[in-house]
N, C-alpha and C positions, 0 to 999 in steps of 0.2 A: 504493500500500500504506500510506502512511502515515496516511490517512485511517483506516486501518481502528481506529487508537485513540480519532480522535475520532467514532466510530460512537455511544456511550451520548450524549456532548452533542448529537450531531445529533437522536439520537431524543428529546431531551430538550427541543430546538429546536422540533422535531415536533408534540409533545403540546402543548407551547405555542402553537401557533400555530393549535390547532383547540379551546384550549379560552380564550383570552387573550379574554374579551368587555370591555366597557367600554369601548374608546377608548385613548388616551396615558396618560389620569391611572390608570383600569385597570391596566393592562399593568405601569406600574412595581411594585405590589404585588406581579403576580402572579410577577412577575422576581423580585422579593426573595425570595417563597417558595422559587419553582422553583431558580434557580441559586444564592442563597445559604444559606439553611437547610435544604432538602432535600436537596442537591448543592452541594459547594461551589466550585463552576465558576470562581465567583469572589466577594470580598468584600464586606461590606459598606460599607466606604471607597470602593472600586474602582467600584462600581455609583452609588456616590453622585456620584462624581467623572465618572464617559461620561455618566449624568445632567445634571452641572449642564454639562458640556461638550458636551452637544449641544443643549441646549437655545439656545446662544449661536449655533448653527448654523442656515440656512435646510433647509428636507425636515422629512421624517417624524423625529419624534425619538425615537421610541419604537423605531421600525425600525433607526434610527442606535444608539441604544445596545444591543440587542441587537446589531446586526451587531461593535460595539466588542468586546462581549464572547468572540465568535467570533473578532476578531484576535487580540488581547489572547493567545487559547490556539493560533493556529495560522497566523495571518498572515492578510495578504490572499487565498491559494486560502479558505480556511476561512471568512472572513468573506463571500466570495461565495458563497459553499456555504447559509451560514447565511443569507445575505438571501434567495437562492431558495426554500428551505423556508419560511421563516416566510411569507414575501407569496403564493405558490402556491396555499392552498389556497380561503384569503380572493377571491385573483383569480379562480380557477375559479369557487366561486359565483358571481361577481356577473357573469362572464362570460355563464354559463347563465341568470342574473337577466335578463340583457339580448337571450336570443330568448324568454324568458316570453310577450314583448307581439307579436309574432308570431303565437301558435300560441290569444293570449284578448285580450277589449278588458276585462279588469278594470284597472281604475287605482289599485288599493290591495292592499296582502295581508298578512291578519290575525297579525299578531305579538304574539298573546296571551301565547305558549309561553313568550315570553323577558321578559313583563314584571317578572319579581323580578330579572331582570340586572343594573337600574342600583341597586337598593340593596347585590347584593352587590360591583359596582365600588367602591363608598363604605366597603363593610367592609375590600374587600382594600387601597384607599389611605387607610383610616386604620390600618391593620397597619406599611404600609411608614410612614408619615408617623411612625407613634409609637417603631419601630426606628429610623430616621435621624435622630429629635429626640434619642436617648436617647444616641448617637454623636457627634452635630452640635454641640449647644448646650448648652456646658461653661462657661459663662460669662454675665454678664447685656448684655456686649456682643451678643453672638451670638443671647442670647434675643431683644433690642428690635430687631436687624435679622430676624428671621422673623417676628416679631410686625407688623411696617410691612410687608415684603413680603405675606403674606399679608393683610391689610387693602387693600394697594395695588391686589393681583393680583384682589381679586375684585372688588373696587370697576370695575375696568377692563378686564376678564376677554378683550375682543376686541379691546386694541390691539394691533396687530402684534408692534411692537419691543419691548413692555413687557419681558418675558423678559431680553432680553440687558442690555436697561439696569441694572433690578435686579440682576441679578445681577456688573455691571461695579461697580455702586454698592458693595454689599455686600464687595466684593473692595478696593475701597478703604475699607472703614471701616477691615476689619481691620487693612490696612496700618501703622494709626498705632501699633497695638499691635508695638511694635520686641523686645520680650522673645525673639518667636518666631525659629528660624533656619532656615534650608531645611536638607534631608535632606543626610547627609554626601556622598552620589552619587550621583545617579542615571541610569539603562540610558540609554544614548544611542541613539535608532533612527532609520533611515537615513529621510530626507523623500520621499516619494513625488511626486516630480518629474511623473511621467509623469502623475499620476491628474490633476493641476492643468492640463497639457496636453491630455489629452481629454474635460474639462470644459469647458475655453476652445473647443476644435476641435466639439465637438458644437454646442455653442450657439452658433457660428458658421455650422456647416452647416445646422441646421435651419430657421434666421431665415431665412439667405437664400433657402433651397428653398421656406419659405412664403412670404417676400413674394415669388417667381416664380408660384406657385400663384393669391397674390390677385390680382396686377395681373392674370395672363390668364383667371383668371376673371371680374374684374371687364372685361375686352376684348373675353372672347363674352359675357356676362351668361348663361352655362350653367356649372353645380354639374358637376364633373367627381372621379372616386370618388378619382384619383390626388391628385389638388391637394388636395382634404379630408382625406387621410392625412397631408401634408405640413404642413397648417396642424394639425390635431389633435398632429401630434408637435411641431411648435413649442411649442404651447399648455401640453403637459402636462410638456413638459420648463421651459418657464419656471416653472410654476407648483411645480417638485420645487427650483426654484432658489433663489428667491424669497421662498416663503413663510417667514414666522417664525407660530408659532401654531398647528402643526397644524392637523388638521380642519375646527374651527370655524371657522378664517379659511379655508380652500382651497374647503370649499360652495359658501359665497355668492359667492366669485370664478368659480367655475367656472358656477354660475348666470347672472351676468352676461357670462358670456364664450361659452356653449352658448343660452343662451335668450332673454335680453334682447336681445344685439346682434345676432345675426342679423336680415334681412329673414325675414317671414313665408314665404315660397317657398322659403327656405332656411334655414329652422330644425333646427336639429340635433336637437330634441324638444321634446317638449310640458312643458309647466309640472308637471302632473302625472307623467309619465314622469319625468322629472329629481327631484319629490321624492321619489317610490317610491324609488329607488335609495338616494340620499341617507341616505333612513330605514332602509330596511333595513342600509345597510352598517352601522348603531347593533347591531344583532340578531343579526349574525354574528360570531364570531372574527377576528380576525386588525387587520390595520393599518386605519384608515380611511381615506387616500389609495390601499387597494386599489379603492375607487368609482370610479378612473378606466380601469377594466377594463368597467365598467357603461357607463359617459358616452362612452368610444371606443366601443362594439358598438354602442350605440345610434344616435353619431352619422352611424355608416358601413351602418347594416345598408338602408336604402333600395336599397343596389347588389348585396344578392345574401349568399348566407352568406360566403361566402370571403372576402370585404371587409369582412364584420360580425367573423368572426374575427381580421382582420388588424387589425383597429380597438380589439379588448380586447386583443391582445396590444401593440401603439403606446402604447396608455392605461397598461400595468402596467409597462411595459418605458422606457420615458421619464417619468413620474412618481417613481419609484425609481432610476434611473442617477444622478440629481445627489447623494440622500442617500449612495450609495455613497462617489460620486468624494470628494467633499467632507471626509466622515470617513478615509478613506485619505492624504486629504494633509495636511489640518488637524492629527491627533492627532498626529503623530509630531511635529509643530512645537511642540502645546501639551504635550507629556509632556519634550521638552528645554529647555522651557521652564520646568520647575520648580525646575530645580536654581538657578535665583536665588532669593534671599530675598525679593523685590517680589513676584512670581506664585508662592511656596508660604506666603508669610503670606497672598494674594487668597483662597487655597483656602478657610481657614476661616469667612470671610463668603460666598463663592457656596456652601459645603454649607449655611451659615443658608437665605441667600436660598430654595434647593429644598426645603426642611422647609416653607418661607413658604408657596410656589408651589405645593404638595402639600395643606397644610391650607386654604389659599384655595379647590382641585378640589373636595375634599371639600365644602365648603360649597357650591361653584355644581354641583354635579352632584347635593346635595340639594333646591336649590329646584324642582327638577321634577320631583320622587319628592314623593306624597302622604303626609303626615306627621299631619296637624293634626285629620283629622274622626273621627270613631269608625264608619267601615266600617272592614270585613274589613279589606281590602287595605290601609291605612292603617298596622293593628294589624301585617299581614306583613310591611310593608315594614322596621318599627322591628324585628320579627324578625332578618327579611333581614339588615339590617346590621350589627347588633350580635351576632346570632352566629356571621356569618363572621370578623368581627374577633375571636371570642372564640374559635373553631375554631383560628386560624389562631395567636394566642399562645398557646393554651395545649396544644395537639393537633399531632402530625403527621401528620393526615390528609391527602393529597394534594390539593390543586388540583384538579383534573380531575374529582374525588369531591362537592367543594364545588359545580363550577361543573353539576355532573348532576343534584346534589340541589334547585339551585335551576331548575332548569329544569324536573324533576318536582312542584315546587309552583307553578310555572305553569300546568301541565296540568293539575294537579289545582285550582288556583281561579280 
């Protein structure tokens, strides 16, 4: 019964999560809309802070800070409540994405519909980006640490750790600034002991269960559908581990872990297969390591549906358990961790650093929107983005209203 109060954020959860396009740098905009100035689920400080605090984190971190926000109002039931919803609808497409190649031998499929998608991503993070500067960067310390981050970030957009370093960096500039003193108290909450042990215990069990899978595959030199379950959930659970980077860094790993390294006779899919998916997860809502819902179906469907099923739900379901675990045990350690003055004076250089790391996005998710020629699309794109970010501060038109509008000038050019 007690769920039944947080019914309006689930379903708020909900609509997010089938209209959230764009990616990580996306997604945060559309959070600021959705739960801060639309609903105020929670604040702008608050969102800025599971931000720059999950980004210090390996997994999805757009799925991490949303799920935050879900504890944050009703604990860990609610924050699994809220990671189901939001990854669910994303997984089903790409699940259904992956018997497409079944039932036609097409190798590409036209995503016209959604080409004004990535200028309105750029509109709605430079909405959040110019709300979090205006919050953020109270000082000329703070401006020259966003100004180097964001310089840094794009200049080096696909190293792993960059994130956490910058943001560790940023956290000690402020430090020198000793004026500052931590809050007179803050909520003490209990460390999720347990979630750090079925973090450790899974990734102990999966490792082992696959290297039993390889060696006896490698023993008969026959692909067997069991042992390929086994190695696919090892895989996708290291890589929910692991990764620092989102998406951009999880592709080309998983490329080289589905395509490249297998032997030719047991390829988990084709070069083209694997980037269909890929691309596509760009064109739909939701997280972008929901693709491993796509990359499991495909790599299991050789054995029949029921293994091809068992293989999108391995890819969504181990891909996502590490972001869970991780945030459950971590935050409770970084949130009593503020009431020292060392980690809440850090706070005002990692909210610089994410202002950085935001205007950096914006920039690298425009070089690949066409800007510069005088076609149409060119002229729409500069549209596109400049009057989402203008929708968005100066209008309370819904999200969902914005993300339909630009999808019907797809269709229409």
């Amino acid at each position: 019964m007690k769920f039944i109060r947080h019914l309006p954020f689930l379903r708020a959860v909900f609509l997010h999560s089938i209209t959230a396009f764009g990616g990580p740098q996306g997604h945060y905009g559309m959070m600021m809309r959705r739960f801060v100035v639309d609903t105020p689920y929670t604040t702008e400080r608050e969102l800025m802070e599971f931000s720059a605090f999950c980004q210090m984190l390996p997994g999805a971190s757009s799925t991490q800070t949303l799920t935050l926000i879900g504890y944050k109002r009703g604990g860990a039931p609610l924050a699994i409540v809220t990671l189901l919803i939001w990854i669910l609808p994303a997984g089903l497409l790409l699940s259904l994405l992956s018997f497409f190649f079944n039932f036609t031998d097409k190798r590409s499929i036209e995503v016209g519909f959604f080409k004004f998608i990535q200028p309105m991503a750029v509109g709605f993070l430079l909405y959040a980006a110019a709300k979090a500067g205006s919050m953020s960067l109270k000082n000329s310390l703070t401006v020259v640490i966003a100004a180097v981050a964001a310089v840094v970030t794009y200049r080096f957009f696909n190293i792993t750790w960059l994130s956490p370093i910058l943001l560790a960096i940023g956290g000690l500039l402020t430090n020198f600034n000793r004026k500052r003193s931590a809050p007179v108290a803050v909520e003490r909450q209990s460390v999720k002991w347990l979630a750090l042990w079925v973090f450790a215990a899974v990734f102990l069990v999966v490792g082992v269960l696959s290297e039993i899978g390889r060696i006896r595959q490698k023993r008969t030199g026959i692909q067997q559908a069991e042992y390929r379950i086994w190695n696919l959930s090892e895989n996708f659970y290291r890589f929910g581990s692991l990764v620092f980077g989102g998406g951009d860094v999880l592709v080309p790993l998983m490329y080289e872990q589905f395509v490249v390294r297998p032997k030719p006779e047991n390829q988990y899919m084709t070069p083209e297969q694997f980037l269909t998916g890929s691309g596509m997860v760009r064109a739909i809502p939701g997280p972008v390591f929901s693709v491993a819902a796509y990359h499991g179906g495909m790599a299991m469907r050789r054995w029949g549906v029921g293994w091809q099923v068992l293989g999108c739900c391995a890819g969504l379901f181990f891909i996502f358990l590490p972001s869970l675990l991780l945030v459950l045990f971590f935050y409770p350690v970084w949130n009593n961790l503020k009431k020292y003055p060392l980690v809440y004076r850090a706070l005002e250089g990692i909210n610089a650093v994410v202002v950085g790391i935001m205007v950096a996005s914006c920039f690298y998710l425009m070089k690949d929107i066409s800007f510069g020629d005088l076609k149409v699309d060119s002229f729409l794109n500069v549209v596109t983005m400049l009057g989402t970010f203008l929708v968005l501060r100066i209008t309370r038109i819904p999200s969902p209203l914005i993300v339909l509008g630009c999808l019907v000038l797809g269709w229409l050019f």
